[in-house]
C-alpha positions as CSV (number, residue, x, y, z in Angstrom):
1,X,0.0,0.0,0.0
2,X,1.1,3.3,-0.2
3,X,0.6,6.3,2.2
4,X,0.2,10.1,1.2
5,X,1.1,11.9,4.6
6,X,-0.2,15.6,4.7
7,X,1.0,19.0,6.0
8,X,-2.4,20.8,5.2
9,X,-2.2,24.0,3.4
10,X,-1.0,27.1,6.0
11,X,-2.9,30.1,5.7
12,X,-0.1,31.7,7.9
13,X,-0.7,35.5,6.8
14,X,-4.4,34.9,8.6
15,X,-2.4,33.8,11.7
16,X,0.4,36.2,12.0
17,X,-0.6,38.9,9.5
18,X,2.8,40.5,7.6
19,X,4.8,38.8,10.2
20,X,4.8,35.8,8.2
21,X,7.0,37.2,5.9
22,X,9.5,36.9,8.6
23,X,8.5,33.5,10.3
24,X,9.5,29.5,11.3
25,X,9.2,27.4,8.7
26,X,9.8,24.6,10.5
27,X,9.8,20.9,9.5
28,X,6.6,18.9,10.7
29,X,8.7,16.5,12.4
30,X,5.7,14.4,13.6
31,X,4.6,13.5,10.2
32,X,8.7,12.8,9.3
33,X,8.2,10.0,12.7
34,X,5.3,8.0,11.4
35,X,6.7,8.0,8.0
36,X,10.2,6.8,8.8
37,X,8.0,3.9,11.1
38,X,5.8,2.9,8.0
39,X,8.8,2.7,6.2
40,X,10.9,0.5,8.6
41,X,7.9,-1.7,8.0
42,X,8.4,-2.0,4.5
43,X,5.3,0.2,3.5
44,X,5.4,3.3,1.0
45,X,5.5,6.4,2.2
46,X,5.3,10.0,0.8
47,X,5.3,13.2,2.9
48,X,3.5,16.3,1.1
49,X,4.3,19.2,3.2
50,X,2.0,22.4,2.0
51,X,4.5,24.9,3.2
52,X,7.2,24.4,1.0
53,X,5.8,22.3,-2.2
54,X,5.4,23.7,-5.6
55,X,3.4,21.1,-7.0
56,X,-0.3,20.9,-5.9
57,X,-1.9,18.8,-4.0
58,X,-4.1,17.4,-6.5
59,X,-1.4,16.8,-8.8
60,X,0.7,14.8,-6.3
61,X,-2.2,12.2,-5.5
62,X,-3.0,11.6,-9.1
63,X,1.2,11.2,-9.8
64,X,1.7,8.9,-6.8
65,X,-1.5,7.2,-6.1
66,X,-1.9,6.7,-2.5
67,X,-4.2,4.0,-1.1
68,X,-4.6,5.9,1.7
69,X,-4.2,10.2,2.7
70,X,-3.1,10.9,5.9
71,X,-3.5,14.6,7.3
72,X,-2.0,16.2,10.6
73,X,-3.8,19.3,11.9
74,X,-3.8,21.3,15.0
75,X,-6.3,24.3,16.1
76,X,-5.6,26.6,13.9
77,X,-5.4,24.4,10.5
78,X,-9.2,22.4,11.5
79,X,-11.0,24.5,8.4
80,X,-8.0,23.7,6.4
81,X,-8.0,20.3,6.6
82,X,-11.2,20.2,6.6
83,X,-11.9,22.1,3.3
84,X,-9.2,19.8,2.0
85,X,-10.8,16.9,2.8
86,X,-13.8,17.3,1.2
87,X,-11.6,18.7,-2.1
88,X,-9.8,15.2,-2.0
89,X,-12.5,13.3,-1.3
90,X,-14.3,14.9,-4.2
91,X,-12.1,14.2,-6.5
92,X,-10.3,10.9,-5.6
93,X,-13.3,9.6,-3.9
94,X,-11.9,6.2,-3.4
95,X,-8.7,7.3,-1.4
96,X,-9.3,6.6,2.2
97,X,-9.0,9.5,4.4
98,X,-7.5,9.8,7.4
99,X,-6.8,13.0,10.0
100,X,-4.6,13.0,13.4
101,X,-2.2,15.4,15.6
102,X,-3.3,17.4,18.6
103,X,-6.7,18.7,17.5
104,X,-8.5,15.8,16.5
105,X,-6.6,13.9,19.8
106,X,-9.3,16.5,21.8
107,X,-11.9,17.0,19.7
108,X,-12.7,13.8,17.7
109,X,-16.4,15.0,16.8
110,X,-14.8,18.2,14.7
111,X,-13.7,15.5,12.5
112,X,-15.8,12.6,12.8
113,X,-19.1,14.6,11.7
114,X,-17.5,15.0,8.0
115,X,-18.3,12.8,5.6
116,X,-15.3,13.5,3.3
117,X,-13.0,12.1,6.6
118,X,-13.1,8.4,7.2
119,X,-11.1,7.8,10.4
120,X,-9.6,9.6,13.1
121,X,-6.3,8.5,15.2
122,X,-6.0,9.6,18.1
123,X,-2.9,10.2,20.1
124,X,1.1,9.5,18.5
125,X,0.3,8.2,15.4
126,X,3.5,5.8,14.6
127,X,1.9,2.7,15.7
128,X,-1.3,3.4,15.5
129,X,-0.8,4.3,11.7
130,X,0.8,1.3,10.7
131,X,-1.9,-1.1,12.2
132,X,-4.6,1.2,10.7
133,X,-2.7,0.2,7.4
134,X,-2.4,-3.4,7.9
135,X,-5.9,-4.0,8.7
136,X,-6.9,-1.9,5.6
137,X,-4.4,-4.3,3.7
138,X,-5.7,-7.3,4.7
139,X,-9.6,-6.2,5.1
140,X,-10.0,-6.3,8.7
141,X,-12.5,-3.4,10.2
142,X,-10.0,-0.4,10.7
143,X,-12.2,0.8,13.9
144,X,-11.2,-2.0,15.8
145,X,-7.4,-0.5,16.0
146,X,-6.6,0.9,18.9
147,X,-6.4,4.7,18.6
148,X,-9.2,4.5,15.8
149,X,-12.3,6.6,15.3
150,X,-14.9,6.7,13.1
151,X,-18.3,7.4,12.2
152,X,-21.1,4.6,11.9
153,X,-24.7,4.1,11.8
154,X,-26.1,4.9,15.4
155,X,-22.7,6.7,16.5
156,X,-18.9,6.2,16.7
157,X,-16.8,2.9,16.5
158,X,-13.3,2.4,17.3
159,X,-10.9,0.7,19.6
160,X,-9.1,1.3,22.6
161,X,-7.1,4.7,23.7
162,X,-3.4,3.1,22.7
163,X,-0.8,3.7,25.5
164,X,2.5,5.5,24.8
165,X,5.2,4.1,23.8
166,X,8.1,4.1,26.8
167,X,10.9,3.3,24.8
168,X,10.8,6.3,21.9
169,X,14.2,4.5,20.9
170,X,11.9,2.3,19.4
171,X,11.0,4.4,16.4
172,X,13.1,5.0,13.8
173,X,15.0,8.2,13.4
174,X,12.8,10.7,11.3
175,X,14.0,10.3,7.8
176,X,16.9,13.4,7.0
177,X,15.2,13.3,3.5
178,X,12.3,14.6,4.3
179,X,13.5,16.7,7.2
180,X,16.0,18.7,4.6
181,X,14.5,20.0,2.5
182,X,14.7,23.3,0.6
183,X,12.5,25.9,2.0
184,X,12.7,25.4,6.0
185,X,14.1,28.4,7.5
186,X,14.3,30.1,11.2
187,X,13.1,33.7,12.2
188,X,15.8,36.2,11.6
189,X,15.8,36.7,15.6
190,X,17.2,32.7,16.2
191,X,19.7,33.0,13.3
192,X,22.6,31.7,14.5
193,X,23.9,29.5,11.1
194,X,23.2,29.4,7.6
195,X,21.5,25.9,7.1
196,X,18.9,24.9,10.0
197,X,18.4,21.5,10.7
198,X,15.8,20.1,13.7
199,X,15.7,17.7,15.6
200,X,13.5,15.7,18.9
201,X,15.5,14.4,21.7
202,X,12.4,14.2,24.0
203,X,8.8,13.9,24.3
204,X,6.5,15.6,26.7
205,X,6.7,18.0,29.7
206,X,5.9,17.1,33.4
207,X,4.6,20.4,33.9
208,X,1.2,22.3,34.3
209,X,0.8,24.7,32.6
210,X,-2.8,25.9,32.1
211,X,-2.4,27.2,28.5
212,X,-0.5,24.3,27.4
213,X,-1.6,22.3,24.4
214,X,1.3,19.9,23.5
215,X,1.2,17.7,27.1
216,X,-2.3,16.5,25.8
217,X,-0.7,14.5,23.2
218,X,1.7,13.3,24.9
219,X,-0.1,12.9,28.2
220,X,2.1,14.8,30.2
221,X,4.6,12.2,30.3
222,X,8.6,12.5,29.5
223,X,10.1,10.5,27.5
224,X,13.6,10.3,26.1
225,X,15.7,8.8,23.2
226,X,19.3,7.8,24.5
227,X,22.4,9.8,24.4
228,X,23.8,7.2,21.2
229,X,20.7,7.7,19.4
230,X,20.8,11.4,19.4
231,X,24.2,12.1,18.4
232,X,23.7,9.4,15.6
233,X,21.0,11.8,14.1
234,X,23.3,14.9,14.6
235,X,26.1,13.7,13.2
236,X,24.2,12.6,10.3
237,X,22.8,16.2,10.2
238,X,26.0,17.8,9.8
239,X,27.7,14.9,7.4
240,X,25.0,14.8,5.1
241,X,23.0,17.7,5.2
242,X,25.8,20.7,6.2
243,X,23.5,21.6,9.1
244,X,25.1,24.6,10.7
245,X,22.6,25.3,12.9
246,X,20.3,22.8,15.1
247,X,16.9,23.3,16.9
248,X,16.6,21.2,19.2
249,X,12.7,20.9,19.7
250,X,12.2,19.7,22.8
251,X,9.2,21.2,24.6
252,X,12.0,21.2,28.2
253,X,15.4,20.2,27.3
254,X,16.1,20.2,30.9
255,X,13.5,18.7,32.0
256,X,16.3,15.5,33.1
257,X,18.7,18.3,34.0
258,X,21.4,15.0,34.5
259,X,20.7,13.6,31.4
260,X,20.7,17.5,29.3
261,X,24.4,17.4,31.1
262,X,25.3,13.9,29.5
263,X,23.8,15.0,26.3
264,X,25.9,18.2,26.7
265,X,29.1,16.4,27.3
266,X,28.9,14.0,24.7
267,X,28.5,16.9,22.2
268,X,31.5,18.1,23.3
269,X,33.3,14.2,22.8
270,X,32.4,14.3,19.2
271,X,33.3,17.5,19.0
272,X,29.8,19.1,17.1
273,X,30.5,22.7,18.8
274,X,33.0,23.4,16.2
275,X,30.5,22.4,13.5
276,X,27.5,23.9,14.4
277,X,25.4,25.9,17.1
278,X,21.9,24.9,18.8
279,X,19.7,26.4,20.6
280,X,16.7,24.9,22.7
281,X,13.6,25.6,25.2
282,X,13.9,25.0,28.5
283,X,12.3,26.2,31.6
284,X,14.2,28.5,34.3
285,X,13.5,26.3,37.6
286,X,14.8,23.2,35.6
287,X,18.6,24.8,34.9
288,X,21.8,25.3,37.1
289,X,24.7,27.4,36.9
290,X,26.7,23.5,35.8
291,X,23.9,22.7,33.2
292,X,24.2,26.4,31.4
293,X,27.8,26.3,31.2
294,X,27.8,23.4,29.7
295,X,25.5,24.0,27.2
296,X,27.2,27.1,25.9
297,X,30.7,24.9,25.3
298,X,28.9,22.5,23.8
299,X,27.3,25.5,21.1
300,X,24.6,26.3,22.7
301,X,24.0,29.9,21.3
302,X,20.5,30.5,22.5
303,X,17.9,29.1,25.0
304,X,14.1,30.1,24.8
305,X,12.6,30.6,28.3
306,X,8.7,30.9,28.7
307,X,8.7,33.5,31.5
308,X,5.0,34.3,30.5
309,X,4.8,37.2,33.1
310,X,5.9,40.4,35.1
311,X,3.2,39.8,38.1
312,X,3.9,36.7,40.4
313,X,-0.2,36.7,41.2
314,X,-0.5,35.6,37.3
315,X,2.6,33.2,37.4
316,X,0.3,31.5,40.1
317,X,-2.9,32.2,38.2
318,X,-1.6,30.0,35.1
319,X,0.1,27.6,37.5
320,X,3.5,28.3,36.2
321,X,5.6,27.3,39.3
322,X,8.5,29.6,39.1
323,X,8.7,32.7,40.9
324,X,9.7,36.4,40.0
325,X,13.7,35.9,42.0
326,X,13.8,32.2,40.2
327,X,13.7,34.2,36.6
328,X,16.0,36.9,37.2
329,X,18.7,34.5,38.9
330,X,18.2,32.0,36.0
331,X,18.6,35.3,33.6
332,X,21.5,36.1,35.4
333,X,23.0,32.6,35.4
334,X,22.4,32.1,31.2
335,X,24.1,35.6,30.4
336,X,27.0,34.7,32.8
337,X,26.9,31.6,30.5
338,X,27.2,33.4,27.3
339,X,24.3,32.4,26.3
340,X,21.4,34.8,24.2
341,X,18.1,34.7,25.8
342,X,14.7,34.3,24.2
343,X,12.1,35.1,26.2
344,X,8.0,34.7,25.3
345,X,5.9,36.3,27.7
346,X,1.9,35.9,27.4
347,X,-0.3,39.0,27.6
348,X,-4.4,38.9,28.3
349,X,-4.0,35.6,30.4
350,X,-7.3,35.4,32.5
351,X,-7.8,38.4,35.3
352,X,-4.8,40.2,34.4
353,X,-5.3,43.9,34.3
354,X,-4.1,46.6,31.6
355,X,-1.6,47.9,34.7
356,X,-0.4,44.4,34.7
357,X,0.5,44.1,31.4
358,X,2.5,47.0,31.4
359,X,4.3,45.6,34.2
360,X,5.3,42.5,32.2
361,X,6.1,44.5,29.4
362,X,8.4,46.8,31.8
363,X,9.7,43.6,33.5
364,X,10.8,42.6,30.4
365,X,12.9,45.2,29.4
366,X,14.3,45.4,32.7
367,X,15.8,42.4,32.5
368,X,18.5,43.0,29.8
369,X,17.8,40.3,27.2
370,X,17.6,41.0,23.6
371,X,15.0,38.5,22.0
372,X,11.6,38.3,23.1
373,X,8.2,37.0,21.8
374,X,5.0,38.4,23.5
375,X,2.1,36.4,22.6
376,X,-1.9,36.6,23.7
377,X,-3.0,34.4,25.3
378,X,-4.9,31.8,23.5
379,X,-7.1,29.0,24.7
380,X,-6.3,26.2,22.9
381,X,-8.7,23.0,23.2
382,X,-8.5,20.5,25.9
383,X,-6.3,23.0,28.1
384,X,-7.1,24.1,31.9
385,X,-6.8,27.6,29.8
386,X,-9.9,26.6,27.5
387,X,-12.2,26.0,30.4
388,X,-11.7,29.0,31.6
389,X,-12.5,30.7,28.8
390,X,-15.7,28.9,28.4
391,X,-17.0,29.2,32.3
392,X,-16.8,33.1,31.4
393,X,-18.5,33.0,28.0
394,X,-16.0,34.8,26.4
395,X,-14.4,32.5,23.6
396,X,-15.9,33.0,20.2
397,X,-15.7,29.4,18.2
398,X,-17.0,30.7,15.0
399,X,-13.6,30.4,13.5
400,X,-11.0,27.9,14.3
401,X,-8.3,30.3,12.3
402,X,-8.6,32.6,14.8
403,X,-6.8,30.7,17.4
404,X,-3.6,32.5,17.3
405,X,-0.7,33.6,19.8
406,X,0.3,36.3,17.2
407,X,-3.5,37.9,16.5
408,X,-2.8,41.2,17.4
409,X,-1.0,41.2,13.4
410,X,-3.9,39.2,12.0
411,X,-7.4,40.3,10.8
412,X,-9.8,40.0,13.2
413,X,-9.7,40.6,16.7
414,X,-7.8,38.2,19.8
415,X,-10.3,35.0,20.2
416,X,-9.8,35.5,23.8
417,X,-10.0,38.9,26.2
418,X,-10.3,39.0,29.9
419,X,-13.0,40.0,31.3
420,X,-12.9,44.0,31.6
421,X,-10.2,44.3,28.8
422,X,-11.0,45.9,25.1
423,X,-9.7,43.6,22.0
424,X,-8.2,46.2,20.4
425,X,-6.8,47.4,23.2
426,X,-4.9,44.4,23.7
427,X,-4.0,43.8,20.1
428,X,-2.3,47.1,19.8
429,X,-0.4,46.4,22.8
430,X,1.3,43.2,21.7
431,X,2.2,45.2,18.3
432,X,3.5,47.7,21.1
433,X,4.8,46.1,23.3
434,X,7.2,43.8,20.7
435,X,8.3,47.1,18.7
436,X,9.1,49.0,21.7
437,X,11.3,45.9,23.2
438,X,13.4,45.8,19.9
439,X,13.5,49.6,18.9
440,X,15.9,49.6,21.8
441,X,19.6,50.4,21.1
442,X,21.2,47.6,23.2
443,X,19.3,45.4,21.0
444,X,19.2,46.4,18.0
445,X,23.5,46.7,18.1
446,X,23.2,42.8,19.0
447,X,22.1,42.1,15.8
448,X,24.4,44.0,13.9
449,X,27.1,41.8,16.1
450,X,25.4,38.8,14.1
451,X,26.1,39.7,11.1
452,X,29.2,37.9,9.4
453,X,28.5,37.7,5.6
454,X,26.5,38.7,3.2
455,X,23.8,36.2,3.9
456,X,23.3,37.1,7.4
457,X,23.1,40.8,6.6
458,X,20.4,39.9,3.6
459,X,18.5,38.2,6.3
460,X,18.5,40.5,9.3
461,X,18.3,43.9,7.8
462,X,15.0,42.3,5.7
463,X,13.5,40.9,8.7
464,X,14.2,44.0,10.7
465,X,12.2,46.3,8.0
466,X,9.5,43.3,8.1
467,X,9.0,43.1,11.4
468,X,8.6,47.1,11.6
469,X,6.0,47.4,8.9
470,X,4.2,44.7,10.5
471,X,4.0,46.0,13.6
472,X,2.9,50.2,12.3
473,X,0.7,48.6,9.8
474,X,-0.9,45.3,10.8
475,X,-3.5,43.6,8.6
476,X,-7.0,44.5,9.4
């Protein structure tokens, strides 16, 4: 059989507005996972991501001929993969539709009330994909797969939730093929090498917090592939690919602050600091003074904190667990380090105040780093976030494409405002708020230190005027 796996189309101007332009194109390295897995089992696999492919879509399943289409989608991407389905389904009505990832995980019925989708899989699809496959292949019901849904007569059929996976060593590593493509690229602000390569050597956070939609896939457990298993993917990054530049996308790399230390070390054995750099997210109550040192030898060039907020009342309201004193030590600590510091903080979280947001914003700036992100806060399905949001009546589902960290760019207004705060009040102030941070001197000379060659200036000075023009003149 053979298996058309699907990176829907992106409407990313209608999530970010013009900062798309300047924005991640990252590799959908879930879909890379369960196609490197089908393939270990001797079954053909294709991946059609929409992001970067010139063909169309329509033209690659006549071409290749898949048995069965496969597409990933999260919040943001439901009417796209919807719409798509039904285009597919018109026209190659015998393909056998399938749709999984976070978004259909939490809300199976989104997808299951289609008729142009035939199954759902819920949870991490490697496993569940392939056994989906087989039973087609050898005409067994598909709904009695574990991690199966579909519609029926009289209701829904399928089989049991499937358990995770322990050992993640267990799956092949994601095919480099299809990870290295031409057309992935960073945001001018993470630059830190010419050719970006990505890579997962963890699953899962053990943490809590409310506004969190990636534990619900994974269940909030943490997994991780071995030391042997990562650098083997690394080195193959670098050898094969000229990867200068690795992001690691953990959702905590130091979540096992011992093992982020081995990891750390053996980089340093085999020597990859002096081929490329790497930078990662981590929390700042999971790091030590040891841990940060050792990640910049071993190239760590920047770390990505989620310090979400200024006001410790709110860093309790969204059951963060760190405290004011643990982020400015932990600031401290990574610039001793040598480190560069990107920071996302979250505006309009639930109760917070227009006084309140200022003081994140000040806090911020206070704190002396030079990259920052400041998102709204968005209630994503399934979170502790989303019920909030629907106990005070204040979450417009009308359209899923609204569901966006970067709305204050994008037409239309924030899909979520506290109660007692204006939605274009708060829009403007993210635009505000992110301008003012980088219109600052100290930063702005930082990333003239970045730039070595001609490539580097090309890319900053055009994501510079970008970013400026998309913040004065958002799309309305």
């Amino acid at each position: 059989m053979k298996i058309l796996l699907i990176n829907p189309p992106y409407e990313i101007q209608r999530y970010m507005g013009k900062l798309s332009k300047i924005a991640f194109v990252f590799q959908p390295i879930g879909l890379t996972y369960i196609a490197s897995y089908l393939r270990s089992n001797n079954i053909d696999v294709k991946i059609f991501d929409s992001q970067i492919e010139k063909e169309s879509i329509q033209e690659v399943v006549k071409s290749y001929n898949p048995d069965v289409i496969g597409i990933t989608c999260v919040t943001f991407l439901v009417h796209s993969c919807i719409e798509l389905s039904k285009l597919l389904k018109k026209e190659f009505p015998d393909k056998v539709i399938i749709v999984g990832g976070i978004h259909p995980t939490i809300r199976p019925h989104d997808f299951l009330q289609e008729k142009s989708i035939d199954y759902v899989a819920i949870g991490e699809g490697e496993i569940t994909m392939y056994e989906f496959v087989q039973a087609l292949k050898f005409g067994k019901d598909p709904a009695t797969v574990n991690g199966i849904m579909c519609a029926r007569e009289g209701g829904v059929s399928g089989g049991m939730p499937r358990e995770l996976v322990q050992n993640i060593d267990d799956f092949p590593a994601p095919a480099a093929e299809d990870l290295m493509k031409e057309g992935y690229q960073t945001s001018p602000d993470t630059r830190t090498g010419d050719r970006v390569g990505v890579i997962l050597t963890s699953r899962g956070c053990p943490y809590n917090c409310i506004f969190c939609a990636n534990r619900l896939l994974t269940k909030g457990k943490y997994r991780t592939h071995s030391i042997e298993r990562v650098c083997e993917e690394v080195d193959n990054l670098i050898k094969n690919y000229n990867v200068t530049q690795l992001f690691v996308q953990d959702d905590n790399f130091a979540a096992n602050k011992k093992r982020a230390k081995e990891l750390c070390r053996e980089f340093l054995n085999r020597k990859f600091n002096t081929k490329l750099s790497w930078w990662a997210e981590a929390r700042v109550d999971c790091v030590d003074e040891e841990l940060l040192f050792l990640m910049a030898k071993a190239g760590c060039k920047i770390i990505s904190y989620g310090l979400e907020s200024g006001n410790q009342r709110l860093l309790d309201k969204i059951d963060k667990g760190i405290t004011i004193e643990q982020i400015r030590e932990t600031i401290a600590t990574t610039k001793k380090a040598g480190i560069d510091i990107r920071a996302s903080f979250i505006l309009g979280v639930p109760t917070e105040t227009r006084e309140e947001s200022m003081r994140t914003i000040k806090f911020a700036k206070e704190l002396g780093i030079n990259q920052v992100r400041f998102a709204l806060a968005t209630p994503f399905p399934g979170t502790k976030l989303w019920d909030i949001a629907q106990e005070e009546g204040t979450l417009d589902l009308s359209d899923w494409r609204r569901f966006s960290l970067m709305s204050g760019y994008a037409k239309g207004l924030p899909i979520y405002t506290p109660k007692g705060r204006d939605p274009k009040e708060l829009a403007k102030l993210q635009r505000n708020a992110n301008l003012s941070f980088y219109l600052r001197p100290q930063v702005i000379l930082t990333y003239m230190r970045r730039i070595n060659n001609y490539k580097a200036f090309r890319d900053i000075s055009r994501g510079a005027v970008r970013f400026i023009k998309a913040s004065l003149f958002p799309d309305k």
